[in-house]
C-alpha positions in Angstrom: 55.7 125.0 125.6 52.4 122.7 126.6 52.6 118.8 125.7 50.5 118.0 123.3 48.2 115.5 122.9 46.5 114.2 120.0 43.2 112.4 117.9 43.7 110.4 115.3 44.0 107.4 112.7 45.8 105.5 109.8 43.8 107.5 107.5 42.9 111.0 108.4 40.3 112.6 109.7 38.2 114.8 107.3 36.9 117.9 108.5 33.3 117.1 107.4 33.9 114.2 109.7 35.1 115.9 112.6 32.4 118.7 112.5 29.5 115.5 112.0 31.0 113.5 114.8 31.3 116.9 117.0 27.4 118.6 116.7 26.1 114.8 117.5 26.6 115.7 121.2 24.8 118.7 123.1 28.4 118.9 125.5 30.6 119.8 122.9 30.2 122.7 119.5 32.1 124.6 117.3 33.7 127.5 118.6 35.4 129.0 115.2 35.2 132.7 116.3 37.6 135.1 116.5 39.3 135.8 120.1 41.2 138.4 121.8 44.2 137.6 124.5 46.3 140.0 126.3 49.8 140.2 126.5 50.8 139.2 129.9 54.4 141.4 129.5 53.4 144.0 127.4 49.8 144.6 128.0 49.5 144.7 124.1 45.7 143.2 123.1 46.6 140.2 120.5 43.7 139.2 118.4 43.6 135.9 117.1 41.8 134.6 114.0 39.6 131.8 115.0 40.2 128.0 113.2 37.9 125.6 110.9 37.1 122.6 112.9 37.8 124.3 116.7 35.7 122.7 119.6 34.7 123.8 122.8 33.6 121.5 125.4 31.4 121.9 128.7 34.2 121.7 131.6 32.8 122.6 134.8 29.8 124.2 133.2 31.7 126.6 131.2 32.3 126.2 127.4 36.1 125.9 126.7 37.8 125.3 123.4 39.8 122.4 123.4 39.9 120.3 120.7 42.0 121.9 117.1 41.6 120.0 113.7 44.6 120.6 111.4 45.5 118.2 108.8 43.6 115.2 109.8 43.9 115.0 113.5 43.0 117.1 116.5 45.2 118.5 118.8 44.9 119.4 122.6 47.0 120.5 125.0 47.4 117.7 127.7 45.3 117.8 130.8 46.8 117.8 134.7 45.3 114.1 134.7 45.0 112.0 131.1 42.7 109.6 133.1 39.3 109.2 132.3 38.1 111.4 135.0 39.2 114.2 133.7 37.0 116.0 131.8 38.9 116.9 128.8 40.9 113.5 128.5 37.5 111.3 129.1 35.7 114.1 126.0 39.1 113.1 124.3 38.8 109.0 124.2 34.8 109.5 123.4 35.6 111.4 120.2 38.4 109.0 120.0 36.1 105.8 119.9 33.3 107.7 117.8 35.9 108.0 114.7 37.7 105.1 115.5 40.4 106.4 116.0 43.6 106.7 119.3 45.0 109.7 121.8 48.4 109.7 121.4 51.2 112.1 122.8 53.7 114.3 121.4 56.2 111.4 121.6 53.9 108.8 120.3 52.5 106.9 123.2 49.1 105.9 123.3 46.7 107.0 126.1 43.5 105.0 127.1 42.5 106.6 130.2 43.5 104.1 132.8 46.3 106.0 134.5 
């Protein structure tokens, strides 16, 4: 299973928020359609509902969702690198600082880019 890494805050992170904070920057939308994976055992064609408050980000230029709001915080899978130049990890601490708010890990440690 993937480490996960997460945004958020004391208090939580409203949805109405999240989507506000999101749509103020032309490198990152809402991606809340439906997709379709593939079984890589099976073959079997898996649909999967898409998810209020799922963002996609320009990485390399080509949109990919990233970012998940559930509950009050957004969750991502952790990137190779969790410096800042990594795409993903650098869009992560922006958002981060835009709703005042931390990247922490599955385990509770903070990230700030510098490694």
């Amino acid at each position: 299973m993937a480490y996960g890494l997460h945004i958020e805050r004391e208090d939580p992170i409203e949805l109405v928020e999240w989507i506000a904070t999101v749509t103020a920057h032309g490198e990152r939308q809402l991606d809340e359609a439906n997709s379709t994976a593939i079984n890589p055992v099976t073959g079997a064609k898996i649909a999967v509902q898409g998810q209020d408050g799922t963002v996609a980000i320009l990485v390399e230029g080509q949109w990919a969702r990233v970012f998940h709001w559930n509950r009050g915080k957004i969750s991502f899978k952790a990137p190779s690198s969790t410096s800042r130049d990594d795409p993903i990890m650098s869009a992560a601490l922006l958002l981060a600082s835009e709703l005042a708010a931390f990247v922490s890990g599955d385990e509770g440690e903070i990230y700030d880019g510098s490694d």
